[in-house]
C-alpha positions in Angstrom: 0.0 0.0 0.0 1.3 3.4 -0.6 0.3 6.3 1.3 -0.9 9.6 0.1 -0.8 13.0 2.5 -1.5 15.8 -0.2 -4.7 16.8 -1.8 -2.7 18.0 -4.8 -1.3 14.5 -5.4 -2.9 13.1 -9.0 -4.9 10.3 -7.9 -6.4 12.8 -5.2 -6.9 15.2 -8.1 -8.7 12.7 -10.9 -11.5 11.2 -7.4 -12.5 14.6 -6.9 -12.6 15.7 -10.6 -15.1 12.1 -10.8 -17.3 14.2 -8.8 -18.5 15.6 -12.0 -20.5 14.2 -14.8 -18.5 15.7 -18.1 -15.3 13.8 -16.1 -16.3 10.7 -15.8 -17.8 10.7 -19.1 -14.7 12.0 -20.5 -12.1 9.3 -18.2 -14.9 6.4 -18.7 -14.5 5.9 -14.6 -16.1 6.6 -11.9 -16.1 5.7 -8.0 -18.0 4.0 -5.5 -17.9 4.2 -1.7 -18.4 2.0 1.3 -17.5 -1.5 2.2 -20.5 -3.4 1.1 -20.6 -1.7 -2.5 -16.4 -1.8 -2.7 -16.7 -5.4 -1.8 -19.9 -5.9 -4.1 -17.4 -4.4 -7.0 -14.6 -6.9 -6.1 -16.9 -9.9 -6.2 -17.8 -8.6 -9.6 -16.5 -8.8 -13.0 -16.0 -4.7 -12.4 -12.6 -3.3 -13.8 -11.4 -1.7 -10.3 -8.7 1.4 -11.4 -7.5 2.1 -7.5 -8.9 1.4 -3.7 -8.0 4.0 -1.4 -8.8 3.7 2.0 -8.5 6.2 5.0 -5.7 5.5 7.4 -8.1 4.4 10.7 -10.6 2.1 8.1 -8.6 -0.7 8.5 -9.8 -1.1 11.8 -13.2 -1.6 10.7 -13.8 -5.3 10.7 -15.8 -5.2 7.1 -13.3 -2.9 5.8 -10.7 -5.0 6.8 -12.0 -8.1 5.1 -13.1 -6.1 2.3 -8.6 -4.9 1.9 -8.2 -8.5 2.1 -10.2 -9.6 -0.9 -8.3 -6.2 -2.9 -4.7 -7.6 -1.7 -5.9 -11.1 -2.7 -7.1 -9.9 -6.0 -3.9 -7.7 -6.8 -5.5 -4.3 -6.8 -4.0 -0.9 -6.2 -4.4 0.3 -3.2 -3.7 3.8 -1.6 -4.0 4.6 2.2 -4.6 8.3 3.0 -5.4 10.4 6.0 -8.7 11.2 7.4 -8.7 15.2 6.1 -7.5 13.9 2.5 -10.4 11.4 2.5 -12.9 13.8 3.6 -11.7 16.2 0.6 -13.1 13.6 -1.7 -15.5 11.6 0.0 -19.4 12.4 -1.2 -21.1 11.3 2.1 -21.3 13.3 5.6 -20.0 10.3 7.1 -17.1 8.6 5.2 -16.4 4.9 5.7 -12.6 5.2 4.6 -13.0 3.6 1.6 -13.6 3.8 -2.2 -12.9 2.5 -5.2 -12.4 4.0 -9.0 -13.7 1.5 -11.5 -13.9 1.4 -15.6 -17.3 2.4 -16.7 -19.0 -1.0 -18.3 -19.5 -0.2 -21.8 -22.8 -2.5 -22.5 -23.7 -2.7 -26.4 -27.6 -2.8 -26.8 -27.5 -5.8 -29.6 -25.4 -7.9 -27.3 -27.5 -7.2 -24.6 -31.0 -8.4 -26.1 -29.7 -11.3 -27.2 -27.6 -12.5 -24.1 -28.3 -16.2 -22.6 -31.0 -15.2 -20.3 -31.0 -15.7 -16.0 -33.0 -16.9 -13.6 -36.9 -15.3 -14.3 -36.6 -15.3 -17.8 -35.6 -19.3 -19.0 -35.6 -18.3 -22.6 -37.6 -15.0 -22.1 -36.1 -12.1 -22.1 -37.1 -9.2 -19.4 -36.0 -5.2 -20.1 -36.9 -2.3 -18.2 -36.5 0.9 -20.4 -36.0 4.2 -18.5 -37.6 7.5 -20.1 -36.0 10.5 -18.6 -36.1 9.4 -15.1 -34.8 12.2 -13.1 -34.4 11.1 -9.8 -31.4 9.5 -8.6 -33.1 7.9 -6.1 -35.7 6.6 -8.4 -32.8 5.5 -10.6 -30.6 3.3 -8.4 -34.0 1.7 -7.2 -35.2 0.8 -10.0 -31.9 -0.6 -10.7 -31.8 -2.4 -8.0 -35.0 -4.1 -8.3 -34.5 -4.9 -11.8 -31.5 -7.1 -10.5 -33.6 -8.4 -8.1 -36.7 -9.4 -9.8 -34.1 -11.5 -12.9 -34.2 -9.0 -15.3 -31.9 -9.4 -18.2 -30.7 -5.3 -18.2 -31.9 -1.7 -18.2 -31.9 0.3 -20.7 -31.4 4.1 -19.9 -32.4 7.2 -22.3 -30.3 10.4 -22.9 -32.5 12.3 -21.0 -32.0 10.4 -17.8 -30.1 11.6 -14.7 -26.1 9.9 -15.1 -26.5 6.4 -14.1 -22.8 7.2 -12.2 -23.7 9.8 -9.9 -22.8 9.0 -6.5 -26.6 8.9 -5.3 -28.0 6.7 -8.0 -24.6 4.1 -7.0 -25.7 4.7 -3.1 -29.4 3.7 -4.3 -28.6 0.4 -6.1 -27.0 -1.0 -3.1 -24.2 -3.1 -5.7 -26.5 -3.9 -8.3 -24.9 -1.8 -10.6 -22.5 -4.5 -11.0 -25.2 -7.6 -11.6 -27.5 -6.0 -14.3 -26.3 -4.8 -17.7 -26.9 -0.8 -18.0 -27.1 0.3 -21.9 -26.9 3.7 -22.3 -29.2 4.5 -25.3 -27.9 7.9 -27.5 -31.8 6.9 -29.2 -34.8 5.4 -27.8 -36.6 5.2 -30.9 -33.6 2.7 -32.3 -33.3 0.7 -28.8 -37.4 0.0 -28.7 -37.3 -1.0 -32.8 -34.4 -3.1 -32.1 -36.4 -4.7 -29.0 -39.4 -4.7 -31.0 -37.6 -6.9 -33.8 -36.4 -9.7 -31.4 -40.3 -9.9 -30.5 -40.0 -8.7 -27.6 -43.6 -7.1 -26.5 -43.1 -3.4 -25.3 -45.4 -2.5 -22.2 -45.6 1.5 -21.6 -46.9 2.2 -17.8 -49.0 5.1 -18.2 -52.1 6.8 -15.9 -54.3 6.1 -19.2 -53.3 3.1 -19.9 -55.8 0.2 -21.7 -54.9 -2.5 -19.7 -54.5 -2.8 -15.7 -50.8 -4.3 -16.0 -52.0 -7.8 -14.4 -54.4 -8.0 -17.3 -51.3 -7.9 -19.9 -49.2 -11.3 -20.7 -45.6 -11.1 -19.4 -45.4 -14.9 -19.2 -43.6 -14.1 -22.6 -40.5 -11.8 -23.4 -41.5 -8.0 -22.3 -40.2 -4.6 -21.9 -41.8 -2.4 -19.5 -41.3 1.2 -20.1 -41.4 3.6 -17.4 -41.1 7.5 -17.8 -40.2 11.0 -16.1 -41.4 11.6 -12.6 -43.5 14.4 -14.1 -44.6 13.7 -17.0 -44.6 10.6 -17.7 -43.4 8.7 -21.2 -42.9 10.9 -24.6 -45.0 10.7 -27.1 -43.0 8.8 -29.5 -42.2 6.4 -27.1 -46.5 5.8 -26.4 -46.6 5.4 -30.2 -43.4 2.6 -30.0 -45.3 0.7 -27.7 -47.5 -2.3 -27.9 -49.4 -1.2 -25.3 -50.0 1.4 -22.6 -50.8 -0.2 -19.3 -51.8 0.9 -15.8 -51.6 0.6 -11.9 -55.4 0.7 -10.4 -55.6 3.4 -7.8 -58.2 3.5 -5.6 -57.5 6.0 -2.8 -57.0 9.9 -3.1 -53.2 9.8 -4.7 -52.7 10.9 -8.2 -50.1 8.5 -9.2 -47.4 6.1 -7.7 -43.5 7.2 -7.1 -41.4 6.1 -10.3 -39.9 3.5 -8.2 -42.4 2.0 -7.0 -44.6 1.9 -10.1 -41.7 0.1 -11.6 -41.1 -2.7 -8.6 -44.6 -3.6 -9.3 -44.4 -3.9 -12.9 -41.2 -5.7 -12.8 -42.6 -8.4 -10.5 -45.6 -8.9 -12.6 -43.6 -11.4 -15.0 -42.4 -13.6 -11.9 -46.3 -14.2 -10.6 -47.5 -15.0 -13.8 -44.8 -17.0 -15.0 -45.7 -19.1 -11.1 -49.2 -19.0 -11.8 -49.6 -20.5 -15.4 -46.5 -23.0 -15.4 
């Protein structure tokens, strides 16, 4: 391990400048922090750049196994002091430790035509993310995506950066389960899901059909838009067909989130109730 005193030194310099959005777009990295999510990375097939770990974390029992597993694995590792790891930690209460990792560049032809996991046998399972806003909304819906078998997530420009630290917080490690494609054009990603007859399923306040009224037993792709305003227009008119949550109490409509945890767990009771 090497240690590291000065908030000038490079590897100081490039965490911090990962803060930012136009920098990790531009280095293709970006950083996660805390033991459970480090150790979720190492466990991973994640490309880790550098650990660096503040000088007292090692006394942390998880932290400690979690340097283990680095050492083991032959990863860099950086010790620094407690004011140089609060200079580039994002949270109030740094753990002492983070890690840089290579953004996973996911192509979205590769991706639809994977060997599929768990829910899916020889179905396939998408969520597609129209301008979702919300990091928290983003890294749950990642999260549950993971967790309900899904075979990726599919993310529109106009979404909030899959990378920002708050979205990584929210998906608790599953950022390094579930393949993320980051679609330059939505139109293009639905067409190409549409051709692989995969049925596209557009949760929207008006839609025709309650959503356990629709057929998921087969290949689907639910689509779920911005916290405001819902799904574009020319992603309604890609759709097969619009669906909805009932509500029956005074609320206008469901968090983003939540909406999409229900949808996505749609395909696992029917699949148990007609096989």
């Amino acid at each position: 391990m090497r240690f590291i005193s000065s908030e000038n030194n490079d590897l100081i310099k490039k965490v911090k400048s990962l803060k930012l959005k136009k920098y990790r777009e531009l280095r293709k990295e970006f950083f996660v922090e805390g033991a459970r999510i480090v150790k979720e990375a190492l466990m991973s097939s994640a490309e880790i750049k550098e650990i660096i770990i503040s000088e007292k974390a090692s006394e942390n029992e998880d932290i400690a196994e979690t340097i283990c597993m680095a050492i083991k694995l032959g990863c860099d590792i950086y010790t620094v002091s407690e004011t140089v790891f609060k200079s580039i930690s994002e949270t109030t209460n740094p753990q002492g430790i983070l890690a840089t990792i290579k953004m996973a560049d996911y192509d979205l032809e590769e991706m639809i035509i994977a060997k599929s996991i768990d829910v899916c046998k020889c179905d396939k399972y998408f969520v597609i993310l129209d301008e979702i806003k919300d990091p928290g909304n983003m890294g749950t819906i990642i999260r549950t995506a993971d967790a309900a078998g899904f075979n990726g997530v599919i993310v529109s420009k106009g979404c909030v950066d899959v990378y920002n630290p708050k979205v990584l917080r929210s998906t608790m490690g599953s950022i390094f389960h579930i393949p993320i494609n980051l679609s330059q054009d939505l139109s293009y990603a639905l067409k190409e899901i549409k051709m692989q007859n995969i049925r596209v399923y557009a949760a929207h306040t008006k839609g025709n059909l309650y959503y356990y009224e629709a057929d998921m037993t087969q290949s689907t792709a639910i689509v779920i838009g911005n916290e405001a305003f819902g799904i574009s227009d020319k992603t309604m008119e890609s759709a097969d067909e619009l669906i909805s949550i009932p509500i029956t109490g005074r609320a206008e409509s469901l968090n983003a989130s939540v909406a999409a945890g229900i949808l996505m767990y749609e395909p696992l009771r029917q699949k148990k109730l007609y096989k």
